[in-house]
C-alpha atoms as a printed R data frame, in Angstrom:
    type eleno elety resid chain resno        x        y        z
1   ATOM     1    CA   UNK     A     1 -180.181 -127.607 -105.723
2   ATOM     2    CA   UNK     A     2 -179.203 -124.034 -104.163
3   ATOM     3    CA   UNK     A     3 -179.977 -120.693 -106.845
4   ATOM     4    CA   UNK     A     4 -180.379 -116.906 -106.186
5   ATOM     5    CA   UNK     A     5 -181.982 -114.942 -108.742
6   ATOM     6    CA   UNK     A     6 -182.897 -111.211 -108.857
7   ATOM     7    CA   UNK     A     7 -186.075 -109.434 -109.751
8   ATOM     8    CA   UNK     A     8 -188.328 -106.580 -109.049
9   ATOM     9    CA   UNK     A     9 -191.448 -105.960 -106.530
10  ATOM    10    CA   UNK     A    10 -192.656 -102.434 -107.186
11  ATOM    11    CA   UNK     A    11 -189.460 -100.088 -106.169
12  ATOM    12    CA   UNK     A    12 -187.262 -102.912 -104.608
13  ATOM    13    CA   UNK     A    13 -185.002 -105.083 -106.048
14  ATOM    14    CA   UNK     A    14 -185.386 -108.915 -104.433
15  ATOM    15    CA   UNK     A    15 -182.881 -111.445 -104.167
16  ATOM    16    CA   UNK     A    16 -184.784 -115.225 -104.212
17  ATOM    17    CA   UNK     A    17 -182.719 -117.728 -102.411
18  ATOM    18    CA   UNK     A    18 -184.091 -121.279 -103.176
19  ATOM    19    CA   UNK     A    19 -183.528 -124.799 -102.155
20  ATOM    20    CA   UNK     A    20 -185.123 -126.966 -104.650
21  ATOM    21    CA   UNK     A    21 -185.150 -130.046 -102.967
22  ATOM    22    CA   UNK     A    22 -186.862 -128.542  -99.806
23  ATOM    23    CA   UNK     A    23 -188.931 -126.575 -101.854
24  ATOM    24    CA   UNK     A    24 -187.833 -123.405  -99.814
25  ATOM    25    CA   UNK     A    25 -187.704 -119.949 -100.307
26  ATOM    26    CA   UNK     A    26 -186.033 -116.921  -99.282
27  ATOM    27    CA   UNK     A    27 -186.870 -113.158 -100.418
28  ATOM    28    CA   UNK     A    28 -184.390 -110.467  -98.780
29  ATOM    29    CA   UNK     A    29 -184.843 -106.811  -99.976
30  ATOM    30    CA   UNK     A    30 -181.382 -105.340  -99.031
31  ATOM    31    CA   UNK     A    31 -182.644 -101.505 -100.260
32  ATOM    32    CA   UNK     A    32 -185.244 -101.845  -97.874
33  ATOM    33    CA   UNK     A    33 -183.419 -101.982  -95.080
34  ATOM    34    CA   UNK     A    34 -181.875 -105.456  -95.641
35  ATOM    35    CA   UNK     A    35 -185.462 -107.026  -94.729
36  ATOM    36    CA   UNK     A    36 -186.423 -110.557  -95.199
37  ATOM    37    CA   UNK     A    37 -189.893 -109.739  -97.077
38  ATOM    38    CA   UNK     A    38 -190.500 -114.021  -97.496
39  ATOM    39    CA   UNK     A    39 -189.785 -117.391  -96.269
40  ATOM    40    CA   UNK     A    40 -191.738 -120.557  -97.978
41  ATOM    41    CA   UNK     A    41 -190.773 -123.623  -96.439
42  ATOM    42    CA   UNK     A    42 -192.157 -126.936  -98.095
43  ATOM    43    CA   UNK     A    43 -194.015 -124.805 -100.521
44  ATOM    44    CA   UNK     A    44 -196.175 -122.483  -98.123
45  ATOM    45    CA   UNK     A    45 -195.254 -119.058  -96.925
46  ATOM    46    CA   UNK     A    46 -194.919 -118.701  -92.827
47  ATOM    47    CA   UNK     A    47 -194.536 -115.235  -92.785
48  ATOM    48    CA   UNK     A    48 -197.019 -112.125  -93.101
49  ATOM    49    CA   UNK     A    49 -196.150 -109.042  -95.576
50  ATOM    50    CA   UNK     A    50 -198.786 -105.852  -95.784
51  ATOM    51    CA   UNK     A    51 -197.551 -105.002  -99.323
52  ATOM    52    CA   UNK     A    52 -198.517 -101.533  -99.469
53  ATOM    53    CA   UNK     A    53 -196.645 -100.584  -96.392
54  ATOM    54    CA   UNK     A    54 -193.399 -102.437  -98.006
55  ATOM    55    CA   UNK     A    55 -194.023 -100.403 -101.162
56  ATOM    56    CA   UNK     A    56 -194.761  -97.275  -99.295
57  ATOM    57    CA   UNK     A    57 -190.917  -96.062  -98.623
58  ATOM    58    CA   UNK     A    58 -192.271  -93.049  -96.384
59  ATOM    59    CA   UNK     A    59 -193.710  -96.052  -93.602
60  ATOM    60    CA   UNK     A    60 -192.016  -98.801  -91.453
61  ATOM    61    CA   UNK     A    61 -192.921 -102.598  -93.391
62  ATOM    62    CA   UNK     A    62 -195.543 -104.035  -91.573
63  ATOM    63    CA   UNK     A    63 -194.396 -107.667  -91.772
64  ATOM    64    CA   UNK     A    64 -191.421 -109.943  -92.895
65  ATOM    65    CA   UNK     A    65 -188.549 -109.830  -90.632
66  ATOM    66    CA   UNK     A    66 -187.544 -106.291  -89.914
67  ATOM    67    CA   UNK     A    67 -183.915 -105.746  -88.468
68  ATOM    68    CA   UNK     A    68 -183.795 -103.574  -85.370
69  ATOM    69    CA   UNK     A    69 -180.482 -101.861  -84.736
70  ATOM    70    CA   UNK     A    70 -178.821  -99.998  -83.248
71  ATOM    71    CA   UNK     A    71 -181.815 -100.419  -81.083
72  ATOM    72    CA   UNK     A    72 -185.091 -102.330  -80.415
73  ATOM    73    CA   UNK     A    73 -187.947 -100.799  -79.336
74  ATOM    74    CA   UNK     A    74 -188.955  -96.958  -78.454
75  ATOM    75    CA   UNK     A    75 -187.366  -94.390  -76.792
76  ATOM    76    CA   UNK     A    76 -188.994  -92.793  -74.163
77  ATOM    77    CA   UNK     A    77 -190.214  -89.000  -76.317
78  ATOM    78    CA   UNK     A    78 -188.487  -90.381  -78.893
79  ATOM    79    CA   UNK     A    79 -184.724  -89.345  -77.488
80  ATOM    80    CA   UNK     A    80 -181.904  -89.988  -75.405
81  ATOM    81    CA   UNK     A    81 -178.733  -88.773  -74.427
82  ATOM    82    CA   UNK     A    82 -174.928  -90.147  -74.376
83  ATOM    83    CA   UNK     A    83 -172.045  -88.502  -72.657
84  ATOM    84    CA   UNK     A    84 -174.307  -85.318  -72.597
85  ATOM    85    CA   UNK     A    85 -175.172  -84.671  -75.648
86  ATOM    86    CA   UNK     A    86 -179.096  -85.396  -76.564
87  ATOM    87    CA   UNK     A    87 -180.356  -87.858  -79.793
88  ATOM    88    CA   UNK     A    88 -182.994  -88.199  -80.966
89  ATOM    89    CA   UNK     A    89 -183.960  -91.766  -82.707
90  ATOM    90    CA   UNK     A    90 -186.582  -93.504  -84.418
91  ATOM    91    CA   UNK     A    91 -188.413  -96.398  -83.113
92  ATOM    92    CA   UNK     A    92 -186.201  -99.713  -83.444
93  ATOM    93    CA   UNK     A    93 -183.371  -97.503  -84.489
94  ATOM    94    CA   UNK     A    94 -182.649  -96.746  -88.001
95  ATOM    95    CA   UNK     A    95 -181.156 -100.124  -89.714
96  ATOM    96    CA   UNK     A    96 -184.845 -100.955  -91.101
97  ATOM    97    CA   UNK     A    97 -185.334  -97.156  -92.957
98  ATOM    98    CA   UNK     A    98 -181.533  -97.431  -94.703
99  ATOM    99    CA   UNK     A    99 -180.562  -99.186  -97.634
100 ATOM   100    CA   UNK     A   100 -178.023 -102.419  -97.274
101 ATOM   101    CA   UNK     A   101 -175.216 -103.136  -99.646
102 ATOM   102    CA   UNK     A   102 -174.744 -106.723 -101.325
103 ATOM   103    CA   UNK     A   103 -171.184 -107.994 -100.406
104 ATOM   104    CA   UNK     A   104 -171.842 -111.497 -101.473
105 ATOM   105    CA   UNK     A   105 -173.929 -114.425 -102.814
106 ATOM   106    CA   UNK     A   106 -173.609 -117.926 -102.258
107 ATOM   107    CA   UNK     A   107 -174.699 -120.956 -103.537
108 ATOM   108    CA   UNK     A   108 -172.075 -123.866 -102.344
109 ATOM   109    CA   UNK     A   109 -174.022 -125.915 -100.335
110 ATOM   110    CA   UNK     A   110 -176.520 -124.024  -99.105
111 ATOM   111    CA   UNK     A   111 -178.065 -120.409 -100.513
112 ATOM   112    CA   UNK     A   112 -176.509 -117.436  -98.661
113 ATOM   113    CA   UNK     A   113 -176.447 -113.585  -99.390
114 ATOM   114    CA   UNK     A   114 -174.352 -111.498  -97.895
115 ATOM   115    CA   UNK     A   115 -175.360 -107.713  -96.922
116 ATOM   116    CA   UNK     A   116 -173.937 -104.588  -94.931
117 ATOM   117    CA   UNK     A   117 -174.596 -100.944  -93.383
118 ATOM   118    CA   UNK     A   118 -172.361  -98.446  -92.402
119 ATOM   119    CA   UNK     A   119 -172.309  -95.595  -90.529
120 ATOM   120    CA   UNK     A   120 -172.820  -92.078  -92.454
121 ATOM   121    CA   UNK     A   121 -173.546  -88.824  -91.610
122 ATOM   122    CA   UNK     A   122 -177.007  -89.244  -91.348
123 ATOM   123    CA   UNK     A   123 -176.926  -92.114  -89.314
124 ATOM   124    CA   UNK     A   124 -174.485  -89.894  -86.451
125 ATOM   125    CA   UNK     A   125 -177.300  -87.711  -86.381
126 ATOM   126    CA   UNK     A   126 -178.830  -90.117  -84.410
127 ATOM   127    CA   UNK     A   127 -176.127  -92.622  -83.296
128 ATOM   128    CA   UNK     A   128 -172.838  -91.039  -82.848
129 ATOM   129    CA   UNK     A   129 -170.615  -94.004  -83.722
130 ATOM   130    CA   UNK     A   130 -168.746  -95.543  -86.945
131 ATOM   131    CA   UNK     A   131 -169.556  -99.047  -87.244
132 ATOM   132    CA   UNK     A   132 -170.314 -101.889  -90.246
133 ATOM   133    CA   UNK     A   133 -173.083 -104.089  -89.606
134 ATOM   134    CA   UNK     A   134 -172.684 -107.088  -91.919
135 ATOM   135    CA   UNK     A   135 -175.433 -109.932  -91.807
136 ATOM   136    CA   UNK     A   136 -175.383 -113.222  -93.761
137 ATOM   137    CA   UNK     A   137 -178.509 -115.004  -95.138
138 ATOM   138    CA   UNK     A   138 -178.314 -118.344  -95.201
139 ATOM   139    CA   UNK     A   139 -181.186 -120.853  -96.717
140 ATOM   140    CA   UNK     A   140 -180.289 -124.535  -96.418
141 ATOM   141    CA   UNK     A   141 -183.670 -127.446  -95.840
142 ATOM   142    CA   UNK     A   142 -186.036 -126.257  -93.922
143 ATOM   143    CA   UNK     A   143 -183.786 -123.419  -92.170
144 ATOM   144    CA   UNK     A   144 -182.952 -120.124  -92.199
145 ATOM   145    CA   UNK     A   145 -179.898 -118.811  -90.704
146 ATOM   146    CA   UNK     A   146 -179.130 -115.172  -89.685
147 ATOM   147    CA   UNK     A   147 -175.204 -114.806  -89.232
148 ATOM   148    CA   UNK     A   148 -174.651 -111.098  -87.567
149 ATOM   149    CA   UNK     A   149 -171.455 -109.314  -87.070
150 ATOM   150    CA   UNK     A   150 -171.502 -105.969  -85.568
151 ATOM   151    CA   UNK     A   151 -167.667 -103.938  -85.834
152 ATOM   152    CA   UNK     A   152 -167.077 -100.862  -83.647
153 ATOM   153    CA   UNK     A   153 -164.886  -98.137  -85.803
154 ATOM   154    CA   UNK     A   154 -165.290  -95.685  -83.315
155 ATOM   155    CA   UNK     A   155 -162.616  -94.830  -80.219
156 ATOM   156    CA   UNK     A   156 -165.126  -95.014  -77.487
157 ATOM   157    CA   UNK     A   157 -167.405  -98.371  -76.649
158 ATOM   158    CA   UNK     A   158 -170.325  -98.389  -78.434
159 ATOM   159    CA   UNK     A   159 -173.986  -99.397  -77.080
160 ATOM   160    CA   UNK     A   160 -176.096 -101.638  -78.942
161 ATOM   161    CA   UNK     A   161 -179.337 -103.675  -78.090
162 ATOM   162    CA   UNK     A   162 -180.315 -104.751  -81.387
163 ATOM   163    CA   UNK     A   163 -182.870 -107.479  -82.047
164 ATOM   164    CA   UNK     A   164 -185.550 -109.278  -85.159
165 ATOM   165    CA   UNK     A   165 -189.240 -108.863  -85.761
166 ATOM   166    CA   UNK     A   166 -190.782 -111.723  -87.256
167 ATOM   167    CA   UNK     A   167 -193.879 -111.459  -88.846
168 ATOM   168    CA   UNK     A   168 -195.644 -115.255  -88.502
169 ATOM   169    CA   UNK     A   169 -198.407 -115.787  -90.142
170 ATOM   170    CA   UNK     A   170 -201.358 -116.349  -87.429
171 ATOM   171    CA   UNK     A   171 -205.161 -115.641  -87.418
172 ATOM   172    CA   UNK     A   172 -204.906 -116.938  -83.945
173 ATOM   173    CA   UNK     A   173 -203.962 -114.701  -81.023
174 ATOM   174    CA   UNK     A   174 -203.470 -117.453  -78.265
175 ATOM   175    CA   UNK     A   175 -201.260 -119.585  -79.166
176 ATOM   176    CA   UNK     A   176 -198.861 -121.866  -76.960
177 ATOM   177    CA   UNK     A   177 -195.164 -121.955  -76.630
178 ATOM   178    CA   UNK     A   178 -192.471 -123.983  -75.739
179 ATOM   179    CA   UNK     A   179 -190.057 -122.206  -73.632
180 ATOM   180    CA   UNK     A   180 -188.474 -122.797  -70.219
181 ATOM   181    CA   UNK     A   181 -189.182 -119.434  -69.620
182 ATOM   182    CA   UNK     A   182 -191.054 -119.182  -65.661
183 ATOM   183    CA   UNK     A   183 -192.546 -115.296  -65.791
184 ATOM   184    CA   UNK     A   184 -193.397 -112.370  -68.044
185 ATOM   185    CA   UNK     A   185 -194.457 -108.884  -68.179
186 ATOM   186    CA   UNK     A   186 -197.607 -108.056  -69.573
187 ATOM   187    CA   UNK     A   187 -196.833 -104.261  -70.845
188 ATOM   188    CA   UNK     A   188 -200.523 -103.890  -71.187
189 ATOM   189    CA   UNK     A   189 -200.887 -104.025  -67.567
190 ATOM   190    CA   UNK     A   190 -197.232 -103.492  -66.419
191 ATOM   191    CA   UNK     A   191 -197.511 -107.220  -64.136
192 ATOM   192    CA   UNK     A   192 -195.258 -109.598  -64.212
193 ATOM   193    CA   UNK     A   193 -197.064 -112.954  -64.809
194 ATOM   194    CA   UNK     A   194 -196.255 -116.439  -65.028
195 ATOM   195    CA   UNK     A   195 -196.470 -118.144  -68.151
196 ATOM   196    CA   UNK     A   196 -197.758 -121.152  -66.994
197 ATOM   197    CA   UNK     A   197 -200.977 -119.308  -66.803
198 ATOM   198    CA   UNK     A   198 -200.667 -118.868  -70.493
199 ATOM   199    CA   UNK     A   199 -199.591 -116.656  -73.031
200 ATOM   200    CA   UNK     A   200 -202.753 -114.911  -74.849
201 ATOM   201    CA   UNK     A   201 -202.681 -111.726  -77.039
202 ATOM   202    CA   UNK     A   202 -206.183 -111.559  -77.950
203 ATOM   203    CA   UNK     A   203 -206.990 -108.008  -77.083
204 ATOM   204    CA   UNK     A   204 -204.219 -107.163  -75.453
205 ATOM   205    CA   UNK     A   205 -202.385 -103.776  -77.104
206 ATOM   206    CA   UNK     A   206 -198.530 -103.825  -75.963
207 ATOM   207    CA   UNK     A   207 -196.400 -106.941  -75.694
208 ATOM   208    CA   UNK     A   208 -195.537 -109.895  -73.503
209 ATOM   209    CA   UNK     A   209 -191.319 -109.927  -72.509
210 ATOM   210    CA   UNK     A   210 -190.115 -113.649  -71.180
211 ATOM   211    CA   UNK     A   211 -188.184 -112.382  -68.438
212 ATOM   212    CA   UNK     A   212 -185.817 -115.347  -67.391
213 ATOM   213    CA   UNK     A   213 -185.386 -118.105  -70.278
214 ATOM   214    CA   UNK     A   214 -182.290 -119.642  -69.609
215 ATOM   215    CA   UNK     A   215 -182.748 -122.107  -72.822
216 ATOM   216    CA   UNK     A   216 -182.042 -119.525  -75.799
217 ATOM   217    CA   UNK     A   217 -184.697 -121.034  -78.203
218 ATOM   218    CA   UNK     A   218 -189.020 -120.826  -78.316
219 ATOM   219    CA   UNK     A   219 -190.952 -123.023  -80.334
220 ATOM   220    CA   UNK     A   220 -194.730 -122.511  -81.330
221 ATOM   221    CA   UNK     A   221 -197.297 -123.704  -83.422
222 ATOM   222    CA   UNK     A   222 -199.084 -121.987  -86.216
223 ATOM   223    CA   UNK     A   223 -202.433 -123.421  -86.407
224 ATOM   224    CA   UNK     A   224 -203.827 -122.012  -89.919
225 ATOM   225    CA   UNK     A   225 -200.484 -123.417  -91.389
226 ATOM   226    CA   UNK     A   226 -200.378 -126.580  -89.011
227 ATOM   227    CA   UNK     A   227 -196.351 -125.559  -88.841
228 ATOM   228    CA   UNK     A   228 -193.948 -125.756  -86.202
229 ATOM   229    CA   UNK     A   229 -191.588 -122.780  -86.199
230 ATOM   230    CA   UNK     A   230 -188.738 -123.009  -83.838
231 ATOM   231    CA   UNK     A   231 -186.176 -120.056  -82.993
232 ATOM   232    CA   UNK     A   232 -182.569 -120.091  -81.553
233 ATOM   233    CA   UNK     A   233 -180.535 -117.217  -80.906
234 ATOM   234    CA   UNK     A   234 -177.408 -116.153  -79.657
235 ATOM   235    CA   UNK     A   235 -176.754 -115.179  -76.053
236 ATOM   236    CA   UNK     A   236 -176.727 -111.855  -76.581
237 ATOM   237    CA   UNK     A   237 -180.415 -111.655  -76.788
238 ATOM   238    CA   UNK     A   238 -181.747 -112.004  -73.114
239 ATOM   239    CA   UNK     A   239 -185.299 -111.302  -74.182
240 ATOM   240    CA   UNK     A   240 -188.226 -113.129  -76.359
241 ATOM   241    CA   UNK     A   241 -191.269 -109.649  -77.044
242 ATOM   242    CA   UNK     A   242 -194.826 -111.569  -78.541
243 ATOM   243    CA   UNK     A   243 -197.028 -108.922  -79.871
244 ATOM   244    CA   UNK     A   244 -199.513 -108.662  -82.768
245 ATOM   245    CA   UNK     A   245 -202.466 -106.067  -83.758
246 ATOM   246    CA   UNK     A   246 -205.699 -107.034  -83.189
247 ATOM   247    CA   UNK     A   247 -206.525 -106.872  -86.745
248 ATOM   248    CA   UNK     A   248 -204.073 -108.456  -88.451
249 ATOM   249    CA   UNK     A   249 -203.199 -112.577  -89.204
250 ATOM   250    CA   UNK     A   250 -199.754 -112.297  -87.418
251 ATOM   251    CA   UNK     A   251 -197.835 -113.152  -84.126
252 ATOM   252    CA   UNK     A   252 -194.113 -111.678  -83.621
253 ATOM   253    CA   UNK     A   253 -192.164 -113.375  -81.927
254 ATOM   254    CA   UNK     A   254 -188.952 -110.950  -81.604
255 ATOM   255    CA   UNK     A   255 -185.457 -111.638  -79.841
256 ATOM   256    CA   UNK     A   256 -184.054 -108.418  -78.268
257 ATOM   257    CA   UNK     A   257 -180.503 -108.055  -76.622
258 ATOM   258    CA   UNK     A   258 -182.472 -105.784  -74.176
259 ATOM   259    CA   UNK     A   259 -185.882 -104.093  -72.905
260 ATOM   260    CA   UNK     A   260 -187.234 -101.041  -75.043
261 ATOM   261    CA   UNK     A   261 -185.672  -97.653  -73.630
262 ATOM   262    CA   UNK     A   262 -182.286  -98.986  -72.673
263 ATOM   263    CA   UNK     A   263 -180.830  -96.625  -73.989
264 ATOM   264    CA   UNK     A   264 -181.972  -94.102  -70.987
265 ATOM   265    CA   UNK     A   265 -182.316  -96.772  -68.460
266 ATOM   266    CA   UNK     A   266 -178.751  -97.877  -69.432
267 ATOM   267    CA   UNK     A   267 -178.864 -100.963  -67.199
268 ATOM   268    CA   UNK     A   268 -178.370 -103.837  -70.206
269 ATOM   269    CA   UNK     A   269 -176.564 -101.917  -72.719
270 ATOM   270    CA   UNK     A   270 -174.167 -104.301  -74.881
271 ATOM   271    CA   UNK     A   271 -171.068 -102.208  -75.219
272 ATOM   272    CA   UNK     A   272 -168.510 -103.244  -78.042
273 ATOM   273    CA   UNK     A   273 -165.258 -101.953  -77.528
274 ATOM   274    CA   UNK     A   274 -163.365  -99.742  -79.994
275 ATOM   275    CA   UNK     A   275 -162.498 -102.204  -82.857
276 ATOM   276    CA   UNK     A   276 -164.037 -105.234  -81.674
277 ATOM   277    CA   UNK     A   277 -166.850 -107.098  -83.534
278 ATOM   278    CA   UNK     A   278 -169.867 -109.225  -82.165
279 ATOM   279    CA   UNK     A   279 -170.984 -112.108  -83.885
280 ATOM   280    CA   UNK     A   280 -173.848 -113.298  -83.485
281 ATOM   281    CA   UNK     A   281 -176.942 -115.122  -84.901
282 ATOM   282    CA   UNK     A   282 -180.672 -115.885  -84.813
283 ATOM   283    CA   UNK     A   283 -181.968 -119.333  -86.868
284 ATOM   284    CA   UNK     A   284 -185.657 -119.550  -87.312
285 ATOM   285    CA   UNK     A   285 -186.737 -123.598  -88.629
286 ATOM   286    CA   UNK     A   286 -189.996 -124.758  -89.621
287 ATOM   287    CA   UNK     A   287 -191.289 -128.850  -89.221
């Protein structure tokens, strides 16, 4: 019922996680940067890939399901500073641009891979912490499951606002969404707007943040697919971003642990103390 096999796409090894019996799919690519590059539920793919920019190892993937960590989001000039000592760091932090290690597979009752990052000296160029990141895969019916456990192995708290990027496969740009969610801020236009009002991206440039879900799930239909996808995630995440490019067939819908440039605001920073872990996780399902 449950396999994992290996192969090759272009540079990247792929592990395929399948569940026969739902005729589901899973495609992780843990040397570039642990990303989820598929996810075929009852035979038909829900997520959007641009292959070139996946092959291209000099340029962030443009679809799948991109981690973001340490951070999500940009920093304002690109930098920040802790304790008084400047950084500078690359849009959604540097998780997505490193290659993961395989701990583990898994195939007793459900499909799972296991996969970690540590801290190096490259990554203290940027970050100045020791830490092990270790997510967990997990295909079982017609749902994937993101376990997440982040360790601080430094002596001082360490600040984290990590967060997903989901790719969904979309030609449409207004699409609706269940959420108890009351108001939003349209970073086009810097309002905050009520999202009773609706929730369209068609021409808009920068995202839409739900600002006070209390409910940590968001449903949503994709229309070309006639799918249902529907998201839960841990508490830890206190924001839901919906973007998409004009010119592209997808809609992100992206759970963040905080706003983009919290790491010079520092208002929302999750701080994990000197050996402590967070666990977390994120499960995306599709009807």
């Amino acid at each position: 019922m449950y396999q994992i096999s290996k192969g090759n796409d272009g540079n990247y090894q792929i592990y395929e996680l399948t569940d026969s019996v739902a005729n589901a799919c899973l495609k992780v690519a843990p040397e570039r940067g642990g990303i989820i590059t598929g996810f075929t539920v009852h035979g038909e793919e829900i997520l959007f890939l641009n292959k070139e920019t996946f092959q291209d190892e000099a340029v962030n993937v443009r679809g799948g399901i991109p981690i973001l960590f340490p951070i999500s989001g940009q920093l304002e000039q690109g930098k920040y500073e802790w304790e008084g000592i400047p950084y500078k760091m690359r849009n959604h932090g540097f998780a997505r641009n490193n290659p993961w290690e395989v701990i583990e597979t898994n195939t007793d009752g459900h499909a799972a891979i296991t996969i970690r990052l540590n801290s190096n000296l490259e990554t203290k160029e940027s970050y100045p912490f020791d830490f092990e990141v270790i997510f967990t895969y997990i295909l079982k019916g017609n749902m994937l499951t993101i376990d997440q456990a982040y360790t601080n192995k430094s002596v001082d708290d360490m600040p984290i606002y990590a967060g997903f990027h989901p790719y969904f496969k979309s030609t449409k740009k207004n699409i609706s969404y269940d959420t108890d969610a009351i108001t939003y801020l349209d970073n086009d236009e810097l309002q905050v707007k009520k999202v009773i009002d609706g929730l369209d991206l068609s021409n808009k440039k920068e995202a839409f943040v739900l600002l006070d879900a209390k409910k940590k799930e968001i449903a949503f239909e994709l229309p070309d697919l006639n799918k249902k996808v529907r998201m839960t995630y841990g508490d830890e995440f206190k924001y839901v971003y919906l973007w998409t490019e004009q010119d592209q067939d997808f809609i992100c819908v992206e759970p963040w642990m905080a706003m983009t440039n919290e790491f010079n605001r520092k208002k929302e920073l999750y701080l994990v103390a000197p050996g402590e872990t967070v666990k977390t996780t994120v499960t995306i399902s599709v009807d």
